[in-house]
C-alpha positions as CSV (number, residue, x, y, z in Angstrom):
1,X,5.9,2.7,7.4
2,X,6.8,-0.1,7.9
3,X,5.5,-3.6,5.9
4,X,3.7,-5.8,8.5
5,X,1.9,-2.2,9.0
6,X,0.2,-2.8,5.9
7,X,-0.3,-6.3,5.6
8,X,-4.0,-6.1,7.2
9,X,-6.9,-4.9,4.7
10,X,-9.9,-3.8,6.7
11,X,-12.8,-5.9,5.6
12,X,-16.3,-4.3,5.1
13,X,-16.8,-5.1,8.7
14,X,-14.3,-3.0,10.2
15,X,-15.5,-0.1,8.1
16,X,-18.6,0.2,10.5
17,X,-16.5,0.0,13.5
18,X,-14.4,2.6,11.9
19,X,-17.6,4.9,11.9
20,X,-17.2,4.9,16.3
21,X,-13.8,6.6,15.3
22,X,-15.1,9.0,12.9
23,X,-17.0,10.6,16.2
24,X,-14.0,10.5,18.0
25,X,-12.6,12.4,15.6
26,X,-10.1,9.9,13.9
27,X,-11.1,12.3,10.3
28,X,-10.6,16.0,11.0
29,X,-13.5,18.3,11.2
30,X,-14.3,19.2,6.7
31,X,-15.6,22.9,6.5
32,X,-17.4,23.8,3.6
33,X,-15.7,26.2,0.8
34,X,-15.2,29.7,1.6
35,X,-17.0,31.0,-0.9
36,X,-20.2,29.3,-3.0
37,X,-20.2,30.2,-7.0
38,X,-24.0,30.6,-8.1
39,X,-24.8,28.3,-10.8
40,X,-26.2,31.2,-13.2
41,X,-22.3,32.8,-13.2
42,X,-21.4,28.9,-14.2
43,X,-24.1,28.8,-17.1
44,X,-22.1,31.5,-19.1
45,X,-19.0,29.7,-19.5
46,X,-17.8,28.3,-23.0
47,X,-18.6,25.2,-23.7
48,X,-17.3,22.9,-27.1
49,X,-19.9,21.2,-28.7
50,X,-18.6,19.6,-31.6
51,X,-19.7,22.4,-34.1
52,X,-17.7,24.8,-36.5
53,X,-19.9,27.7,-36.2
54,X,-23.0,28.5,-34.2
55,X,-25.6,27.8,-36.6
56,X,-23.9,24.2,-37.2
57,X,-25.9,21.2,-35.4
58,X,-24.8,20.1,-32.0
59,X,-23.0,16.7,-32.1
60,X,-23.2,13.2,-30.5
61,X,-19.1,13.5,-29.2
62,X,-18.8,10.7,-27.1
63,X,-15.4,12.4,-25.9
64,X,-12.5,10.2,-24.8
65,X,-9.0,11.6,-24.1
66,X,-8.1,15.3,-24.4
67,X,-4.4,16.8,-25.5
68,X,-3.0,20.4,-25.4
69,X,-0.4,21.2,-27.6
70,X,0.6,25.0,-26.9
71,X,-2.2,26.7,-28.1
72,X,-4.3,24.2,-29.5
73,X,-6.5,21.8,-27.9
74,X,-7.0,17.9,-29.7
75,X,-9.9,16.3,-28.7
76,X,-10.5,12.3,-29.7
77,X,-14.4,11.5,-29.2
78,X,-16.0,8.6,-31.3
79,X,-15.3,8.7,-34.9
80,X,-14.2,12.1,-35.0
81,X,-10.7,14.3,-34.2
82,X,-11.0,18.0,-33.0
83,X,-8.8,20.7,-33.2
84,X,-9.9,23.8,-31.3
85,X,-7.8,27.0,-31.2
86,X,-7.6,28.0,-27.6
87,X,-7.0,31.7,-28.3
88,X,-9.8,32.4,-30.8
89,X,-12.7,32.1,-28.9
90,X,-15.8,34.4,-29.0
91,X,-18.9,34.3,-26.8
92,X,-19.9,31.1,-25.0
93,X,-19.0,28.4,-27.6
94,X,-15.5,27.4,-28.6
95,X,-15.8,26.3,-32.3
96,X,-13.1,23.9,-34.3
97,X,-10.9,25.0,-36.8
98,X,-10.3,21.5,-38.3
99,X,-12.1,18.3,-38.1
100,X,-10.7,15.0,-39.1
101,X,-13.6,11.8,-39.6
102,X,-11.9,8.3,-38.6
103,X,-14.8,5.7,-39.0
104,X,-14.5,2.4,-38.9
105,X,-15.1,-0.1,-42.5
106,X,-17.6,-1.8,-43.0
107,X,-16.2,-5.2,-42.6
108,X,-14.9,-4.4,-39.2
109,X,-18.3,-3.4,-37.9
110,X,-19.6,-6.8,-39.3
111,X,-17.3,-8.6,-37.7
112,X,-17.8,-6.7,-34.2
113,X,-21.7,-7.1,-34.8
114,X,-21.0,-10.9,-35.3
115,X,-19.1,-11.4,-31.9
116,X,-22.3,-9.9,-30.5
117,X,-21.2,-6.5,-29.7
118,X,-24.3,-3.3,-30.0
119,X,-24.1,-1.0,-32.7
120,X,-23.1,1.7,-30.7
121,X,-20.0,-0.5,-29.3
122,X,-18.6,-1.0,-33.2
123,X,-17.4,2.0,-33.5
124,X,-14.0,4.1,-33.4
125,X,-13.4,5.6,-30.3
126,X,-10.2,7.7,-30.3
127,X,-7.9,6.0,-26.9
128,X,-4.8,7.2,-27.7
129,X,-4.1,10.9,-28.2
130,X,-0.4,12.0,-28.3
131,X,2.1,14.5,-29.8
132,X,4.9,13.0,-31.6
133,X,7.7,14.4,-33.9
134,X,6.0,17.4,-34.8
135,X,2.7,15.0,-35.4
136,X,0.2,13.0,-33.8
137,X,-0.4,9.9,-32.9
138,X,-4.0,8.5,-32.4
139,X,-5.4,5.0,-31.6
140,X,-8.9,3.7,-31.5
141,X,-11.0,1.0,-31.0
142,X,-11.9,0.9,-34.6
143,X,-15.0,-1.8,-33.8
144,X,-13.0,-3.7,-31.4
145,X,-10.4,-4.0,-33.7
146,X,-7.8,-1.5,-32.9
147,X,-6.0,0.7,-35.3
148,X,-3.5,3.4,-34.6
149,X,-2.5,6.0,-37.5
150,X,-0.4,9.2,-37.8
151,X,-1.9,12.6,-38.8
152,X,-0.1,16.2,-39.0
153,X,-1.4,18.8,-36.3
154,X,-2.0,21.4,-38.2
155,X,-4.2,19.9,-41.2
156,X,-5.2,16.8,-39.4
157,X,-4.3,15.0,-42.7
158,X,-3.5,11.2,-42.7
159,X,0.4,10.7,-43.1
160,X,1.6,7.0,-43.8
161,X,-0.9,3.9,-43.6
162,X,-2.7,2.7,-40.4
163,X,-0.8,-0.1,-37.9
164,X,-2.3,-2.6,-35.4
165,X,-3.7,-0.9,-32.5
166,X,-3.4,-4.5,-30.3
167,X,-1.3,-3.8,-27.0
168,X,-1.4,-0.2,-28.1
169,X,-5.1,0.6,-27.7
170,X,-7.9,-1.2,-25.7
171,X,-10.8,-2.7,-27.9
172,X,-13.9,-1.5,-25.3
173,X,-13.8,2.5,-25.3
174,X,-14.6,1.8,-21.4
175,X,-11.6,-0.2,-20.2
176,X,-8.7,2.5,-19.2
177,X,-5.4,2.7,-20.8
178,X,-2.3,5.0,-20.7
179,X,0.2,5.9,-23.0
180,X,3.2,8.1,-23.9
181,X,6.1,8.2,-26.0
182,X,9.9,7.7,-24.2
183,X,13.3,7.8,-26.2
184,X,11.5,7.3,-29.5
185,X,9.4,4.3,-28.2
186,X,5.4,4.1,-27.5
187,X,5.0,2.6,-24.2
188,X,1.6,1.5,-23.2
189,X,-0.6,0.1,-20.8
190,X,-3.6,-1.8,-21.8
191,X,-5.1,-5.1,-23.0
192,X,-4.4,-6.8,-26.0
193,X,-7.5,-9.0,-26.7
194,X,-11.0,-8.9,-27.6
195,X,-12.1,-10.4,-24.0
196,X,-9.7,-8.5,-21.8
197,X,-8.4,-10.7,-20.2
198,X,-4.7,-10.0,-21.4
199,X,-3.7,-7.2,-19.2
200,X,0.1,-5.9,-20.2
201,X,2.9,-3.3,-20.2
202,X,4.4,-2.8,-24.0
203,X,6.9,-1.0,-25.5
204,X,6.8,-0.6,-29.6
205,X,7.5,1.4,-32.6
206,X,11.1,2.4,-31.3
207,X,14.7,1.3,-32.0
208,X,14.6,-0.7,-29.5
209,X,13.2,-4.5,-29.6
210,X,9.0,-4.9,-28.6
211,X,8.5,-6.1,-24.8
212,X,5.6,-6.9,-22.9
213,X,4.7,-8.2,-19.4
214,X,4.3,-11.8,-18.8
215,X,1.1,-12.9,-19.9
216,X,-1.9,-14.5,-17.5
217,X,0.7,-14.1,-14.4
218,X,-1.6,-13.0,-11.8
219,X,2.0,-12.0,-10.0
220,X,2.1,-9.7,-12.7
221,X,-1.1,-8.1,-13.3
222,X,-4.5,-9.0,-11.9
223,X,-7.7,-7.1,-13.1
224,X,-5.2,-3.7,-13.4
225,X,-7.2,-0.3,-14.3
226,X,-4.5,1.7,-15.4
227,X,-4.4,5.5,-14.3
228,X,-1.3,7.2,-15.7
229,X,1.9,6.7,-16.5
230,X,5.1,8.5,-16.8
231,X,9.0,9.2,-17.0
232,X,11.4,9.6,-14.7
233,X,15.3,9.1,-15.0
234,X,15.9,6.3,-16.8
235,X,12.5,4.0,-15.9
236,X,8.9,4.3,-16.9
237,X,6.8,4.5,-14.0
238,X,3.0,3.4,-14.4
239,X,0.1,4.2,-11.7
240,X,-2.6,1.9,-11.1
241,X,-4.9,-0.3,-9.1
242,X,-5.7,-3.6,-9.2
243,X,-6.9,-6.7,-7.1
244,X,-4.3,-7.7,-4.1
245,X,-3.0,-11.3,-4.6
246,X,-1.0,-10.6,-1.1
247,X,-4.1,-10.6,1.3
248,X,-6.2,-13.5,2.3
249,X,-9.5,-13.0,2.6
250,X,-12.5,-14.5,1.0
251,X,-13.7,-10.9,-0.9
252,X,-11.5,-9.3,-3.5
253,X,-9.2,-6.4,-2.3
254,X,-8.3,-3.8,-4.6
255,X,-5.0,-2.2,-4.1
256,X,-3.1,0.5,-5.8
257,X,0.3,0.4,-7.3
258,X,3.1,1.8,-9.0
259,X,5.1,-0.3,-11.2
260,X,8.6,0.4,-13.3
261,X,10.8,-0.7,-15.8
262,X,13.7,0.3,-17.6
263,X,13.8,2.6,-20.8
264,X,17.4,0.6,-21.6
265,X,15.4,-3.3,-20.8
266,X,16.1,-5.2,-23.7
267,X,14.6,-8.8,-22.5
268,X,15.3,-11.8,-21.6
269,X,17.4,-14.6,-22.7
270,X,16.0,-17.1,-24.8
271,X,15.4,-19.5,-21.9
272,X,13.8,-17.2,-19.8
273,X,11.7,-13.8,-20.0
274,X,12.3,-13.9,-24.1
275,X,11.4,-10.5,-25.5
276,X,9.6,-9.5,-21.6
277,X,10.3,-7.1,-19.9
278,X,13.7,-8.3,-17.1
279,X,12.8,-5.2,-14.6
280,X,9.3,-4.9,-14.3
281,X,8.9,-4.5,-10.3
282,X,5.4,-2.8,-8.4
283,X,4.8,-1.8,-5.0
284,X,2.0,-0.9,-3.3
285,X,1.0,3.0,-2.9
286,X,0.2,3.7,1.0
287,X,-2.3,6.7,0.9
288,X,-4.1,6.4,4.6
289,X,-4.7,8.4,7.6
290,X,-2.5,6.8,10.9
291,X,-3.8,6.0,14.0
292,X,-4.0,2.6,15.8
293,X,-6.1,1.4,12.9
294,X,-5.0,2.9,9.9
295,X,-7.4,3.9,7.3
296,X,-6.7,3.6,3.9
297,X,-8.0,5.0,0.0
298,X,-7.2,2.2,-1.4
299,X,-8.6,3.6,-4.9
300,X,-6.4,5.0,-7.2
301,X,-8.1,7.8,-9.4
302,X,-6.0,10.0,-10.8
303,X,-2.2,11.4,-10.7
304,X,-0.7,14.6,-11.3
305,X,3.1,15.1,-13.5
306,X,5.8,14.7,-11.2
307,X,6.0,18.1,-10.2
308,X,8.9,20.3,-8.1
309,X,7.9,21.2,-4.8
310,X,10.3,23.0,-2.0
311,X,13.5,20.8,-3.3
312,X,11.7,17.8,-3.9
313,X,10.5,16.0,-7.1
314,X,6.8,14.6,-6.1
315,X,3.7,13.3,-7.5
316,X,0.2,13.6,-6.3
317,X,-2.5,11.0,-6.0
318,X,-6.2,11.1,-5.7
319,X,-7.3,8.0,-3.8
320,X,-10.8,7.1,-2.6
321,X,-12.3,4.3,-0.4
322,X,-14.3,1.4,-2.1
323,X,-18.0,1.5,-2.9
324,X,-18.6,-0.6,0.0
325,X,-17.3,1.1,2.7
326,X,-17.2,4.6,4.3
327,X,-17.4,7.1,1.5
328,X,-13.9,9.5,0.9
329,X,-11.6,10.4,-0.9
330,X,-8.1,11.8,-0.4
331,X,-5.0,13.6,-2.0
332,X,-1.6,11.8,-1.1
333,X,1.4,12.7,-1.9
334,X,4.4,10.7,-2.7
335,X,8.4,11.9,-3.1
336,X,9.6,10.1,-5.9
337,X,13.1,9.7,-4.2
338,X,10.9,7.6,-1.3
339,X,9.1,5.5,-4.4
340,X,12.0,4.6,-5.9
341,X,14.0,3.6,-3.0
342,X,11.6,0.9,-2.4
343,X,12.6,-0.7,-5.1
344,X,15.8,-1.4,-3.9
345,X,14.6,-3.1,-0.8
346,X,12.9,-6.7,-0.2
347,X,11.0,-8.5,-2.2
348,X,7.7,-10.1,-0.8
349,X,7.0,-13.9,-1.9
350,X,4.6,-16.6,-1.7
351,X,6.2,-19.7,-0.9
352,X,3.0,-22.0,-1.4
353,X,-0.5,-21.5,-2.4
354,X,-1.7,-21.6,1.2
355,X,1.3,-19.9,2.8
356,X,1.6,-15.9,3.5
357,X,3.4,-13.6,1.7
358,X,6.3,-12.8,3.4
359,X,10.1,-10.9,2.8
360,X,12.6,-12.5,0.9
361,X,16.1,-12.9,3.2
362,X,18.8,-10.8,1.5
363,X,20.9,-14.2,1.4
364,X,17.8,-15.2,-1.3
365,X,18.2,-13.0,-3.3
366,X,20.8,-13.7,-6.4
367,X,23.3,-11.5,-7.8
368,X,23.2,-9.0,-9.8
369,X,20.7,-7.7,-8.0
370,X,17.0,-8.7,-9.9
371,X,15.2,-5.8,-11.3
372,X,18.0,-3.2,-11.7
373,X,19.2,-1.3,-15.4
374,X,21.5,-2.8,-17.1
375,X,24.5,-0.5,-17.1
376,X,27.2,0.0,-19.6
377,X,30.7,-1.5,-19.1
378,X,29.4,-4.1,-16.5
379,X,29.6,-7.3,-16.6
380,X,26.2,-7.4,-17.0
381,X,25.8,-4.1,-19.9
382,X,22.9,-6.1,-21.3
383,X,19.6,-7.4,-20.0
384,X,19.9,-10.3,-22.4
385,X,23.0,-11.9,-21.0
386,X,21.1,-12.0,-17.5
387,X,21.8,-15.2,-15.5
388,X,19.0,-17.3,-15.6
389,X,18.8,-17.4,-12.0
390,X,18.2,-13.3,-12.0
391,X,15.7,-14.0,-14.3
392,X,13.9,-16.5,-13.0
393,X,13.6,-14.5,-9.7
394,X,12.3,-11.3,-11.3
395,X,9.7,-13.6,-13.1
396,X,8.2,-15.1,-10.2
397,X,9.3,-11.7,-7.9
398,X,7.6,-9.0,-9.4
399,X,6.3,-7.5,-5.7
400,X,8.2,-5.5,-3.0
401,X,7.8,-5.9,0.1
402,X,7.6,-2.6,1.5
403,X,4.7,-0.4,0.7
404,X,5.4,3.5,-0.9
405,X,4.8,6.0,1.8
406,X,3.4,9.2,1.5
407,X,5.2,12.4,2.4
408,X,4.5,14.0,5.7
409,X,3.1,10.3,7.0
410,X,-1.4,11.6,6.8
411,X,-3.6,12.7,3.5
412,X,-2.9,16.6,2.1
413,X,-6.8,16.9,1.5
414,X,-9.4,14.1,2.9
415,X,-13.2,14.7,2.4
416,X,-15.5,11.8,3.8
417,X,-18.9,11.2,3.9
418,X,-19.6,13.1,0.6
419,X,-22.4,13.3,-2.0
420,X,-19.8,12.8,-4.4
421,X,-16.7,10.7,-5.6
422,X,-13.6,12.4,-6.2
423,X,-12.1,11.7,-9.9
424,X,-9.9,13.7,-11.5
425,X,-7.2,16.3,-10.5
426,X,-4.7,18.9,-11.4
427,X,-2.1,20.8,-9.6
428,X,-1.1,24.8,-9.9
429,X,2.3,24.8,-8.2
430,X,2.6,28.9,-9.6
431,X,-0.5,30.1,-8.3
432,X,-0.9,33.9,-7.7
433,X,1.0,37.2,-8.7
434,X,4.2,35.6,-7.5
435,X,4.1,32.4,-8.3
436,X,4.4,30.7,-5.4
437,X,1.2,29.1,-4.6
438,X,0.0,26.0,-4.9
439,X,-3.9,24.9,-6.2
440,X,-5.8,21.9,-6.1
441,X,-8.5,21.6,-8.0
442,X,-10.2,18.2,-7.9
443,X,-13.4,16.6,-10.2
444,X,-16.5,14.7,-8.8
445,X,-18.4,12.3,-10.1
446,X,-20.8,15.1,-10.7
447,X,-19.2,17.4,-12.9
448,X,-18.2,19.5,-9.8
449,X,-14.8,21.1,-9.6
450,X,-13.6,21.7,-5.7
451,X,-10.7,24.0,-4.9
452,X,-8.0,23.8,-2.3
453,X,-5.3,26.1,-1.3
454,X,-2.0,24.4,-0.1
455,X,0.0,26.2,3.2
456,X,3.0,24.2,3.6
457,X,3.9,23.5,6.8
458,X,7.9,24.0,8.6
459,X,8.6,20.9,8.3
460,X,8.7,20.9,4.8
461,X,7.1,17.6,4.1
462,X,3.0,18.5,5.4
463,X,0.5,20.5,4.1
464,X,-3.1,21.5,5.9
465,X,-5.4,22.5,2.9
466,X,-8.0,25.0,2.8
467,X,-11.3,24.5,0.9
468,X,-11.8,27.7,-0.9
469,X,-14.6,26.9,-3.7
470,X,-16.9,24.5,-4.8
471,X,-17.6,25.0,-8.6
472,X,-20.4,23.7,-11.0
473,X,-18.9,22.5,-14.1
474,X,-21.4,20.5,-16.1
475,X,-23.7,22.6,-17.8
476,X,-27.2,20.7,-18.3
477,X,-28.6,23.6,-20.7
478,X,-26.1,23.6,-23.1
479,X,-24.4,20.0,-22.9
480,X,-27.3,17.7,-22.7
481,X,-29.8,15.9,-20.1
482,X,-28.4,15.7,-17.0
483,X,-27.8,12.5,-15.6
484,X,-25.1,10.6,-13.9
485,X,-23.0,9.4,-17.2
486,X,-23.3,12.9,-18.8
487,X,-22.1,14.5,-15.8
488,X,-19.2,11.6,-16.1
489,X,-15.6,14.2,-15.7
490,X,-13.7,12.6,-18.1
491,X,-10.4,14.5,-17.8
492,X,-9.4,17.8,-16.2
493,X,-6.9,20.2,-17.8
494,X,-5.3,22.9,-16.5
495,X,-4.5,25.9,-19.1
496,X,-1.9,28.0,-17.6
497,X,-1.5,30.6,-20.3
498,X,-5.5,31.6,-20.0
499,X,-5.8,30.4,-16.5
500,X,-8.7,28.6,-17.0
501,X,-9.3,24.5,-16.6
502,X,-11.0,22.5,-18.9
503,X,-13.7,20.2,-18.2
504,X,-14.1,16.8,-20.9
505,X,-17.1,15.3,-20.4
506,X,-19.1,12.8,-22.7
507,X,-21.2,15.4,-24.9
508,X,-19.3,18.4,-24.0
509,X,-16.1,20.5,-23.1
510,X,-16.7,23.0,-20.7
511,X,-13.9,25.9,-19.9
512,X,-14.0,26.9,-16.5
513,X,-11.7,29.5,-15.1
514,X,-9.4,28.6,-12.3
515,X,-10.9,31.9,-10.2
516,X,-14.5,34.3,-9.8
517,X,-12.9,37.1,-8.7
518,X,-15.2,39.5,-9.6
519,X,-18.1,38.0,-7.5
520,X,-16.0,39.7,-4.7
521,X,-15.6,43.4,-7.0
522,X,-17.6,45.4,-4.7
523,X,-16.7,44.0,-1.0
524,X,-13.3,44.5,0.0
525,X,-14.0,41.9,2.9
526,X,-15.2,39.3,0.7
527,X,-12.4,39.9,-1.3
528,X,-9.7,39.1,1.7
529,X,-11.7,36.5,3.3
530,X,-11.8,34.4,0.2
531,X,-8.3,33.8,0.7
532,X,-7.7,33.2,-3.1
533,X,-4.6,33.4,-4.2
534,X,-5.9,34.4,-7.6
535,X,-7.7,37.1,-6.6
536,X,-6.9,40.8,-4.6
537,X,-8.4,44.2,-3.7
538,X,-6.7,46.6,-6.1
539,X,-6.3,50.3,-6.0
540,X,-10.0,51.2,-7.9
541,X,-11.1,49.7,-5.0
542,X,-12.2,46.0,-6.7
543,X,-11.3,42.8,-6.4
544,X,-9.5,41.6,-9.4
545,X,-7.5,38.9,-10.9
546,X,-3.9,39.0,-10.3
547,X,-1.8,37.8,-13.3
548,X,1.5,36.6,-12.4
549,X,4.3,39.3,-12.6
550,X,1.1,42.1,-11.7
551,X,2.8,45.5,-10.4
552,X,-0.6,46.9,-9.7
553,X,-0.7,47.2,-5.9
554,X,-3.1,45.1,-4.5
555,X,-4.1,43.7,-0.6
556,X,-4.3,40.3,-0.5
557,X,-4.1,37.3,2.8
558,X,-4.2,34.0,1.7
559,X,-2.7,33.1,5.0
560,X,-5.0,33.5,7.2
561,X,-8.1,35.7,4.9
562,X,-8.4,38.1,8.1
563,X,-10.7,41.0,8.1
564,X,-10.7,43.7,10.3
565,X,-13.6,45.1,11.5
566,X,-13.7,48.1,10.4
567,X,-14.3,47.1,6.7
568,X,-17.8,46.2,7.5
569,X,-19.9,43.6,5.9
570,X,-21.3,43.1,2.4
571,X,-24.9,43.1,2.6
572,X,-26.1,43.9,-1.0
573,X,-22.1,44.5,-2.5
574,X,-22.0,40.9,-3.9
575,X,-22.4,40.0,-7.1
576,X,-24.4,37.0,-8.6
């Protein structure tokens, strides 16, 4: 696609003129799932609570990042680290087998108190959650005062003494940040000060030296919320949105983004871009629907891993429109080949404060080439002996020009005019007995779960979706009072061993598994039609789950879910 393409944002206007094209049939027509899960089969799943046994009392959680490790599942809420065995479960609770208490002093809370924070808001709320030479890592808020310490996975005991959580960790347990370990370094996105206002990129804790971006460089960063992040070859790549510096218009756009820099960067000379990061680029993530006015998510929600799909390394996105306009959401998909080629193209500039953004000519551009890895045996084998000109130019160039596109040019999944925002996502690229089947399952803003089956298409590159379940997954009975923050999906984790997903919200965990098929058990229509891939009519005549490897025969047409007539209907055969 090409860049002047993308250099119009639609204002709130347009979006009502865009409604006309919704009759015409600019969105394709959204069926309802195939099948509907009653909410009493959703009441009986397990749920985690915060409690060792069932006469324990419930717990305030306040749950904030999730990690599996194998067989074990962490979970960082306020104050408190879970570890919950995966495997011993019994009954409709999942229990802990170790629980580790991280409060914050008193002195901290004072102080947080004192710069006129609530009570509830001086608190430790676990941010940062990550495995790490055989241990874990966890940061928190510690009463706006971040603190990041090590503790062993098995026993959850404290191992060495507590480090700075600044650039690490956010202060507010609401602002987003990512993090992950790369070649023995942390790598984090986040803010680094009480107001958040200091936005940055950061690499610590490793052999190599501490970068950061450039601070209060609205060419840099400007408002980012930070979604994921992630390696691949030998850059970091981080997923985010953020408000458009590129477009004029009198109202704020928010755009989304993926930005990278080198695992090898070591910084700047001491002129220029000391001890910043000297290949920090972004580009601008293109998930919309073409036509002769495109319309675009312009949200950035969630990502998946950069997963292997029919020869190509890609990585999913959930997008959605802004609160002001149209209500969607959409899946795109990006081949990470395509993303990083765009960073070897043009650069997009401002030349004055009033003037348009617009490429930078080739001849512009100074040798060698701004942005790249340092490499080896170069004349250049260090980013520190950079020409200043190079540096200079990545410092006030940090934008490409061209905009990411999204594989097969339209939106794997759209849904529009929904009750619901879509939030949270994760990918099953092994679906089914033989493993080759792919699963969506995406989170709402209400604690629902929705289900897609992907049928690739021959060219390789497009997918149509089908839109096989709709799933409660907040449980109101056993979680707490229902109302939109409790119903808040804080994460969504597929478990592929159990085959189930699991649901964080703020007072509860709720397992959900990725297929009913014994709703269908008595019906061998039903069982066809729903077109699960999970899910087939086996010889005792019932529709059961199909692990992978199964060499129990079964029937099964996820293609196209036909039924023939002569297996009749199934009035009375379902179950509930």
């Amino acid at each position: 696609m090409c860049a002047a393409a993308m250099t119009t944002v639609a204002p709130p206007l347009a979006f009502l003129l865009l409604l006309l094209q919704l009759a015409d049939g600019s969105f394709p027509e959204e069926p309802g799932p195939l099948s509907y899960v009653p909410v009493e089969v959703v009441r009986r799943y397990p749920v985690f609570l915060g409690r060792a046994h069932r006469s324990a009392q419930k717990q305030e959680l306040y749950i904030q990042t999730v990690l599996q490790v194998n067989r074990t599942l962490y979970i960082g809420a306020r104050d408190d680290l879970y570890r919950v065995e995966l495997d011993n479960m019994v009954g409709e609770e999942m229990f802990y087998s170790k629980k580790r208490t991280w409060e914050s002093n008193k002195n901290d809370i004072r102080v947080c108190r004192m710069k006129g924070k609530h009570e509830g808001e001086c608190r430790n709320f676990i941010k940062v959650l990550l495995s790490q030479h055989g241990g874990l890592f966890v940061c928190g808020t510690n009463a706006f005062n971040p603190l990041c310490t090590n503790y062993t996975r098995d026993t959850l005991e404290v191992v060495g003494e507590p480090i700075s959580g600044m650039a690490r960790c956010p202060y507010d347990p609401r602002h987003a940040n990512v993090a992950l370990f790369a070649d023995g370094s942390l790598f984090t996105g986040t803010v680094t000060d009480f107001l958040a206002i200091d936005a940055v990129i950061y690499r610590s804790l490793g052999d190599s030296p501490a970068l950061r971006t450039v601070k209060h460089d609205s060419k840099w960063f400007r408002e980012p919320y930070f979604v994921s992040a992630m390696e691949w070859g030998p850059h970091i790549y981080f997923f985010f949105r953020e408000m458009a510096m590129e477009f004029h218009h009198l109202e704020k756009v928010m755009v989304s983004r993926v930005a990278r820099v080198c695992k090898s960067d070591l910084g700047g000379s001491q002129r220029v871009l000391e001890k910043q990061w000297t290949t920090f680029l972004k580009a601008r993530l293109n998930c919309s629907i073409p036509g002769d006015s495109h319309f675009y998510f312009n949200l950035l929600h969630a990502t998946s891993d950069i997963i292997h799909m029919q020869g190509r390394d890609v990585i999913l996105g959930l997008f959605s429109t802004p609160p002001n306009s149209i209500p969607g959401s959409a899946v795109c998909v990006f081949d990470m080949q395509q993303l990083a080629h765009v960073f070897e193209g043009r650069f997009k500039e401002q030349k004055s404060p009033e003037s348009i953004w617009t490429p930078v000519p080739d001849e512009a551009v100074p040798k060698p080439r701004p942005g790249g890895c340092a490499v080896q045996g170069s004349r250049f084998s260090s980013s520190t002996t950079l020409p200043d000109e190079v540096l200079n130019f990545v410092k006030t160039h940090p934008l490409m020009d061209e905009t990411v596109p999204l594989l097969g040019h339209r939106p794997w999944v759209v849904k529009t005019m929904g009750r619901y925002q879509l939030t949270a996502m994760v990918v099953d690229t092994e679906a089914g007995p033989h493993k080759n089947r792919t699963v969506l399952f995406l989170g709402s803003t209400r604690g629902t779960i929705l289900k897609f089956l992907m049928i690739p298409s021959g060219d390789s590159v497009s997918h149509s979706s089908v839109f096989l379940e709709e799933v409660e997954g907040f449980n109101p009975e056993k979680c707490s009072e229902d109302s939109p923050q409790a119903r808040q999906l804080l994460s969504l984790t597929l478990d592929r061993t159990s085959h189930t997903l699991l649901l964080a919200f703020p007072s509860c965990l709720v397992r959900v598994p990725t297929s009913r098929c014994h709703l269908h058990s008595r019906c061998m229509k039903s069982c066809l039609a729903s077109r699960d891939p999970y899910c087939g009519w086996t010889k005792g005549s019932t529709c059961s789950f199909l692990r992978p490897g199964t060499r129990i025969p079964f029937q099964q047409d996820v293609e196209y879910g036909n039924t023939s007539s002569h297996l009749g209907d199934c009035d009375g055969k379902l179950l509930h």
